[in-house]
KOLKOL-365126 format. One record per residue (C-alpha): residue number from 1; y, x, z. Coordinates in pm, whole numbers, always signed. Example, Ala and Ser with C-alpha at 12.3 -4.5 7.8 and 13.67 -1.06 7.14 Angstrom:
! residues 2
<i=1&v=-450&u=+1230&w=+780> $
<i=2&v=-106&u=+1367&w=+714> $
***
This chain:
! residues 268
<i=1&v=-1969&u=-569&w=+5269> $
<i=2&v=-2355&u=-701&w=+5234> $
<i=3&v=-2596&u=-436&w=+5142> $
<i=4&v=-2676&u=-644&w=+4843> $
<i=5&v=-2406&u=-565&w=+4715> $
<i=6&v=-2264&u=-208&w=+4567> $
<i=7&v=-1852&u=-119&w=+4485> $
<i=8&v=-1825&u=+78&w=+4142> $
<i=9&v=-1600&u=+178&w=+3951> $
<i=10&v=-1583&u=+42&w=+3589> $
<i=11&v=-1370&u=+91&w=+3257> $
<i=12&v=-1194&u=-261&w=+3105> $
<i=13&v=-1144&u=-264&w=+2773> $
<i=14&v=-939&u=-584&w=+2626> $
<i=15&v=-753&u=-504&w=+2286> $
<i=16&v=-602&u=-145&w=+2305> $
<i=17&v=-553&u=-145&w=+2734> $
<i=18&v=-816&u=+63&w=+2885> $
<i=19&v=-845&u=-40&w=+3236> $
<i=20&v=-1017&u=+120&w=+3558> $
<i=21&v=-1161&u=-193&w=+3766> $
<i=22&v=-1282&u=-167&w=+4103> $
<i=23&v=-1607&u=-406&w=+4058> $
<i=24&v=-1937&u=-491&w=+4258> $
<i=25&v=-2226&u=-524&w=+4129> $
<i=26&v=-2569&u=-640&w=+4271> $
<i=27&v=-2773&u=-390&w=+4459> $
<i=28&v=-3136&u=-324&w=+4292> $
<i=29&v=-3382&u=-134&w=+4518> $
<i=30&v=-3777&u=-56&w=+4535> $
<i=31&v=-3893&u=-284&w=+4809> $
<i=32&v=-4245&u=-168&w=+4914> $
<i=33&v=-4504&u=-469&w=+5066> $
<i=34&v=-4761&u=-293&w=+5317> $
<i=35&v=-5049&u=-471&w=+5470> $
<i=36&v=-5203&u=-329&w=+5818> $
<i=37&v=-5057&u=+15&w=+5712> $
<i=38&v=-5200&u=+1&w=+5325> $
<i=39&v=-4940&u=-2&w=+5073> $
<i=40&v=-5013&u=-319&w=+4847> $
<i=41&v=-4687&u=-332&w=+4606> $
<i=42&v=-4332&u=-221&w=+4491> $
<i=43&v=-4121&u=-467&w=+4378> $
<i=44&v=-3781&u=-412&w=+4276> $
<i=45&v=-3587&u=-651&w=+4471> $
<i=46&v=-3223&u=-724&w=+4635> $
<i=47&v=-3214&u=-579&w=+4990> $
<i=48&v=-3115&u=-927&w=+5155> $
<i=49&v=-3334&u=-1211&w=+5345> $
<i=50&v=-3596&u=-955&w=+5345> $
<i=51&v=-3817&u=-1083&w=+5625> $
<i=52&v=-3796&u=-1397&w=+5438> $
<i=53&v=-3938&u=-1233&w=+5137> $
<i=54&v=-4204&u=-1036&w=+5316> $
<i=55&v=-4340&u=-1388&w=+5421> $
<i=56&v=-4286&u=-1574&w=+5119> $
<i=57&v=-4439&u=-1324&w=+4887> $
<i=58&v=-4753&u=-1298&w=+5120> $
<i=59&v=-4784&u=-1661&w=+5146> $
<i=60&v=-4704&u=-1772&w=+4727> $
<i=61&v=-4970&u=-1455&w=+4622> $
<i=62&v=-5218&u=-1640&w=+4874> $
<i=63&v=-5228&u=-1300&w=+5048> $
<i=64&v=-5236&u=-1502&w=+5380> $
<i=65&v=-5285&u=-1924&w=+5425> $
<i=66&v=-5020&u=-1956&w=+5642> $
<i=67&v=-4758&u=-1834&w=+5846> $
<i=68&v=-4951&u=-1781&w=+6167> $
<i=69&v=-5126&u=-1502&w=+5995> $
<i=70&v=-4877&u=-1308&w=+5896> $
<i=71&v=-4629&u=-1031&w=+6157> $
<i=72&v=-4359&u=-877&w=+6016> $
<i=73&v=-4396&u=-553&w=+6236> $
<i=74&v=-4081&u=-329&w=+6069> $
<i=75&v=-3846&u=-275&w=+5816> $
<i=76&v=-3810&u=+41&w=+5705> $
<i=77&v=-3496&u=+220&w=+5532> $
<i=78&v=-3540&u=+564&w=+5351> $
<i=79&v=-3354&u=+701&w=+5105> $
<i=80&v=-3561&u=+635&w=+4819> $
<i=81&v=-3601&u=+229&w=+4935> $
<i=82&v=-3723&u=-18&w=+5180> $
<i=83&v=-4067&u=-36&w=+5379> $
<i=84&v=-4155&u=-384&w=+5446> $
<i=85&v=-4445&u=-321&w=+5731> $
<i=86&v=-4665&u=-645&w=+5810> $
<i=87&v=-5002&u=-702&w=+6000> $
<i=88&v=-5244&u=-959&w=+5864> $
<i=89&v=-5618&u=-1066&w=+5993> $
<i=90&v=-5879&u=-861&w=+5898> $
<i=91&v=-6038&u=-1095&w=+5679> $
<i=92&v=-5720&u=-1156&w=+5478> $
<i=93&v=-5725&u=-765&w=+5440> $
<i=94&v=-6057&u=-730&w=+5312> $
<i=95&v=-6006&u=-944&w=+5071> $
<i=96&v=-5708&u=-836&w=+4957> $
<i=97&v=-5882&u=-492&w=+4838> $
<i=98&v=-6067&u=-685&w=+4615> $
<i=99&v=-5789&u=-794&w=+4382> $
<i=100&v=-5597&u=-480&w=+4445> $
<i=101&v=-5231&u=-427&w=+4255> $
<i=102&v=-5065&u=-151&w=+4116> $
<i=103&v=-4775&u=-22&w=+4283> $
<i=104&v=-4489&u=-87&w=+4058> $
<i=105&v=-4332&u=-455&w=+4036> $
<i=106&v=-4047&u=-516&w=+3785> $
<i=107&v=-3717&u=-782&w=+3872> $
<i=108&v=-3815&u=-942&w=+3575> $
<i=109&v=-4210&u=-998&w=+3605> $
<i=110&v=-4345&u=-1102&w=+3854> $
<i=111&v=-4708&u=-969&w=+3729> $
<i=112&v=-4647&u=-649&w=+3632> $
<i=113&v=-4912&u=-398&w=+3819> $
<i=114&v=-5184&u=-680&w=+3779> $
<i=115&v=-5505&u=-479&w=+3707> $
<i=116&v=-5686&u=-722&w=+3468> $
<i=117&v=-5630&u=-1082&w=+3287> $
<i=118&v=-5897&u=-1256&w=+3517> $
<i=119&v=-5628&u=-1102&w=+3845> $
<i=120&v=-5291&u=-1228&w=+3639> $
<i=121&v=-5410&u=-1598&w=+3554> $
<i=122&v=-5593&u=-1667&w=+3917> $
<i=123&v=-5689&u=-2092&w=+4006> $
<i=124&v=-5354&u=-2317&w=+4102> $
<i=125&v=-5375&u=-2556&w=+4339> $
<i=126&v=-5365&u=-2921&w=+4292> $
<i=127&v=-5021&u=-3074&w=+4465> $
<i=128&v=-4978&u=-3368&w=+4628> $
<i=129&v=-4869&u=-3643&w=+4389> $
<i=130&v=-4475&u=-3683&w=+4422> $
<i=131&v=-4245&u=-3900&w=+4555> $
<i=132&v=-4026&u=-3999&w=+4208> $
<i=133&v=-3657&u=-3853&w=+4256> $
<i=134&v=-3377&u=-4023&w=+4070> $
<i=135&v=-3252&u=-3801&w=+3755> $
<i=136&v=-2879&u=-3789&w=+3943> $
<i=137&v=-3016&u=-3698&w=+4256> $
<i=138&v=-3142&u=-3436&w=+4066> $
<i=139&v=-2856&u=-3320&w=+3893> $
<i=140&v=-2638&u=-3332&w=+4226> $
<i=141&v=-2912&u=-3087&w=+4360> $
<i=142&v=-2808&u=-2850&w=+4061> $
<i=143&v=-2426&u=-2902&w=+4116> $
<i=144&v=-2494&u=-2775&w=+4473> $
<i=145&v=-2696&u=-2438&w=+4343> $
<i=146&v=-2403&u=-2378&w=+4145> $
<i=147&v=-2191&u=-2359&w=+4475> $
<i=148&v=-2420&u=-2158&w=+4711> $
<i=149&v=-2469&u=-1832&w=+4542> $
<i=150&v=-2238&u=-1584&w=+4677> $
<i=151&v=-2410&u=-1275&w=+4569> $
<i=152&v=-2371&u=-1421&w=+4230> $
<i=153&v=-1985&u=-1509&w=+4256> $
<i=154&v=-1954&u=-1138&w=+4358> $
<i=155&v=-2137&u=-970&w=+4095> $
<i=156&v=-2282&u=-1175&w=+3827> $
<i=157&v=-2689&u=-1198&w=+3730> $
<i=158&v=-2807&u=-1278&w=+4022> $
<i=159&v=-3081&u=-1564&w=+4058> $
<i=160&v=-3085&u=-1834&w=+4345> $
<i=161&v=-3410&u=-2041&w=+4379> $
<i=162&v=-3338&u=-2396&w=+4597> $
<i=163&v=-3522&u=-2679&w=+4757> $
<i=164&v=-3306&u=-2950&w=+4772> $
<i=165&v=-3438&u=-3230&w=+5082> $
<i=166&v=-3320&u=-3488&w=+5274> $
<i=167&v=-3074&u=-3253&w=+5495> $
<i=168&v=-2914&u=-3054&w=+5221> $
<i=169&v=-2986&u=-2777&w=+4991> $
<i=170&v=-3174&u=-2432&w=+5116> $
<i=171&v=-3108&u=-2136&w=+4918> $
<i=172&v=-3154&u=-1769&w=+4824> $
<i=173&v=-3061&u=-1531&w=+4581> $
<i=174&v=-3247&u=-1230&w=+4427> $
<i=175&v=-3170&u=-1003&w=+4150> $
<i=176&v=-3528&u=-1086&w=+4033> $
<i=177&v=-3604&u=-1443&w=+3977> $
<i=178&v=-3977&u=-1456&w=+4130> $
<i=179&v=-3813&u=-1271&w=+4447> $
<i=180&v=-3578&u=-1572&w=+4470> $
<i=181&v=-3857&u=-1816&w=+4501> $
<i=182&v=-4041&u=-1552&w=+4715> $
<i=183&v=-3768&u=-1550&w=+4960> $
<i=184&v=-3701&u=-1949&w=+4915> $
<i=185&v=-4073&u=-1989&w=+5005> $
<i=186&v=-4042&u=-1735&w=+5337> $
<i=187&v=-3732&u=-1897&w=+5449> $
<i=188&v=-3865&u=-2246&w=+5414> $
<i=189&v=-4151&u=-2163&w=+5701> $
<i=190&v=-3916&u=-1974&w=+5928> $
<i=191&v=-3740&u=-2277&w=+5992> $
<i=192&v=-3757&u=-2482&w=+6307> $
<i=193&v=-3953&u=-2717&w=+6220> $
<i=194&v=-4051&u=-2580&w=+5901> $
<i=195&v=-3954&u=-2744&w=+5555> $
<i=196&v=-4257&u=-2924&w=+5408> $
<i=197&v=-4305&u=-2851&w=+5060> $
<i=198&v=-4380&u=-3223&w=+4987> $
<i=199&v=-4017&u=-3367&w=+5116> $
<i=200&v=-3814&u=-3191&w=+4827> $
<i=201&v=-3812&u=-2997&w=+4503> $
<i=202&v=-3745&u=-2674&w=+4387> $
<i=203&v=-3466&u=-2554&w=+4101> $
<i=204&v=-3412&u=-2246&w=+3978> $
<i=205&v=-3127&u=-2063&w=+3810> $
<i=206&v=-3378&u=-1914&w=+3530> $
<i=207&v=-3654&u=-2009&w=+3299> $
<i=208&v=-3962&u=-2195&w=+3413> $
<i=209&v=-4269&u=-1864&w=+3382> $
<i=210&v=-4602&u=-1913&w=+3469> $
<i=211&v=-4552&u=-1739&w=+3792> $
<i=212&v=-4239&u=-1895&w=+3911> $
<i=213&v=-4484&u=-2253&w=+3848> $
<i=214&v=-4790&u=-2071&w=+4014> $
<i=215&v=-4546&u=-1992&w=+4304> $
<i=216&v=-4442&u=-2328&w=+4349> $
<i=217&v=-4816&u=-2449&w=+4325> $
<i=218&v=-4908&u=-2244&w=+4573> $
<i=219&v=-4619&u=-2342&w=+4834> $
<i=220&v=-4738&u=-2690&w=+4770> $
<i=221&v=-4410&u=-2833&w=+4572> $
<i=222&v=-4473&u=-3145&w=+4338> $
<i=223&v=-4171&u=-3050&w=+4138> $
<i=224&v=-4003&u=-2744&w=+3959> $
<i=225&v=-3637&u=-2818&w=+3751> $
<i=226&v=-3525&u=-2515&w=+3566> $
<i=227&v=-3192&u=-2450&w=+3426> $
<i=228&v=-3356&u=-2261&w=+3106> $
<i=229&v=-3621&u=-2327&w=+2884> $
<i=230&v=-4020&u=-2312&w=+3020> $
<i=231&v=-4261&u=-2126&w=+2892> $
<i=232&v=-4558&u=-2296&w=+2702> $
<i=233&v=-4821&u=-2118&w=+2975> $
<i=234&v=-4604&u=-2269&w=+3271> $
<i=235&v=-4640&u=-2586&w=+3119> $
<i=236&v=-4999&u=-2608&w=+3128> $
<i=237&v=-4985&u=-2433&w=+3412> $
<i=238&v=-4788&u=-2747&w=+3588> $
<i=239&v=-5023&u=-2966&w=+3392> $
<i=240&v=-5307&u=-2875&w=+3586> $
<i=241&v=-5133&u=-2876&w=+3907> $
<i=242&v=-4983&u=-3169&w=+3917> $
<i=243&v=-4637&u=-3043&w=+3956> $
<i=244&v=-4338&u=-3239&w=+3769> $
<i=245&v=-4183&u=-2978&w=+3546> $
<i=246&v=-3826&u=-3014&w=+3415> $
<i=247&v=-3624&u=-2772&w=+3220> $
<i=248&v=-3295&u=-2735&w=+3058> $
<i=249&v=-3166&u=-2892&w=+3320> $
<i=250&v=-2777&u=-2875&w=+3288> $
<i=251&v=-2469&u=-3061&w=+3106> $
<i=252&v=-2641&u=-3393&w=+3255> $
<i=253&v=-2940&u=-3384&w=+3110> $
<i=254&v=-3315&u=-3219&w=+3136> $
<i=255&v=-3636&u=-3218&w=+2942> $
<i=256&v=-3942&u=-3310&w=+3136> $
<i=257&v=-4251&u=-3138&w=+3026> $
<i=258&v=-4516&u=-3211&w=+3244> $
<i=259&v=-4579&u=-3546&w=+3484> $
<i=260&v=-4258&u=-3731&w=+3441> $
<i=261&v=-4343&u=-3977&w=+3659> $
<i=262&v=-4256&u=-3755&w=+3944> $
<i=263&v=-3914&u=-3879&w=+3779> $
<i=264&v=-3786&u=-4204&w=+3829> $
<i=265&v=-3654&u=-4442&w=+3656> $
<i=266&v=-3246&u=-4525&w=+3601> $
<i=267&v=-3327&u=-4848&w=+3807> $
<i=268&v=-3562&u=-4764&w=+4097> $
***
């Protein structure tokens, strides 16, 4: 069985039965980022595609500028977690004691830790303007997510971030929805030849937040489609980024809330 996921034992209750069910449930673990030996952060994450998320978190916090300067030098199990050990320039080290995090992340925010409101609401980058996708092309893109989360099939609350391009759908799943996009991000680069941000889009089993829009911003994606609702911060956020930001996307329909022209229309 993956180490992502954990067999426990569980008491059913329907009516007056009382039940023992052998269940599995999603495996939740501190996942600790080091830089050139420095501890940086501890994110609670799901112990899969980790190398993937070690790049993809360095590269969507702007930690490094691209994948050529970042090594993943070891993984490291103990009992208490997981050791993610990488080596980045020396620059990109120096600067990264100047905007310092605590050492505690959450599943469910991506900014806990941050030491100060200037740190949690840094600059996004402008995108590239996008290449209008057809509303069912979206919507197929969803019908696909819904297919390739196994982790979720198995255990339930699990979130999957996916870019859906030309060849097909890539995706990965995360107990934490920021970690999703994180490891969506790393596993994007890692391929051979790389996925370029600008030939797809990004959706997202959860809500559009700030950060999962800052992510995306930072990766270079033009557009972000969200199953839930967004959050007024990551619509301005996606305002001033350029990115196309849909939400509510299910049943058929979305709400756009930000540059619908990355949209197209029923007849182009």
């Amino acid at each position: 069985m993956s180490e992502a996921l954990s067999e426990v034992q569980a008491l059913r209750l329907h009516g007056d039965a009382r039940l023992q069910h052998d269940d599995r449930v999603i495996v939740e673990a501190p996942v600790a980022l080091l830089y050139n030996g420095e501890p940086f952060v501890v994110m609670m994450a799901t112990p899969e595609s980790l190398p993937d998320f070690a790049l993809g978190f360095a590269l969507s916090e702007g930690i490094v500028a691209s994948p050529d300067e970042f090594r993943l030098v070891d993984v490291v199990r103990h009992d208490e977690g997981i050791a993610l050990h990488a080596a980045i320039p020396q620059a990109r080290f120096d600067a990264l004691q100047d905007r310092r995090r605590g050492l505690e992340g959450r599943s469910g925010c991506g900014l806990c830790g941050v030491e100060s409101l200037q740190a949690a609401l840094r600059p996004v980058p402008r995108v590239a303007a996008p290449t209008p996708v057809r509303a069912a092309v979206i919507h197929a893109a969803l019908a696909a997510l819904a297919g390739q989360q196994p982790l979720n099939t198995h255990s339930g609350g699990v979130h999957a971030a996916g870019f859906a391009h030309d060849g097909g759908l890539l995706v990965r799943e995360d107990v934490g929805r920021h970690n999703a996009l994180d490891k969506l991000i790393g596993a994007m680069a890692a391929q051979a030849p790389p996925l370029r941000a600008q030939d797809g889009f990004l959706v997202i089993t959860s809500r559009a937040s700030y950060e999962i829009v800052h992510k995306a911003a930072t990766a270079g994606m033009a557009m972000v489609v969200a199953i839930s609702a967004p959050t007024d911060l990551a619509i301005r956020t996606a305002e001033a980024a350029g990115i196309t930001l849909a939400a509510f996307a299910r049943g058929g329909q979305l709400n756009v809330y930000a540059h619908p022209d990355g949209i197209a229309a029923a007849g182009d």
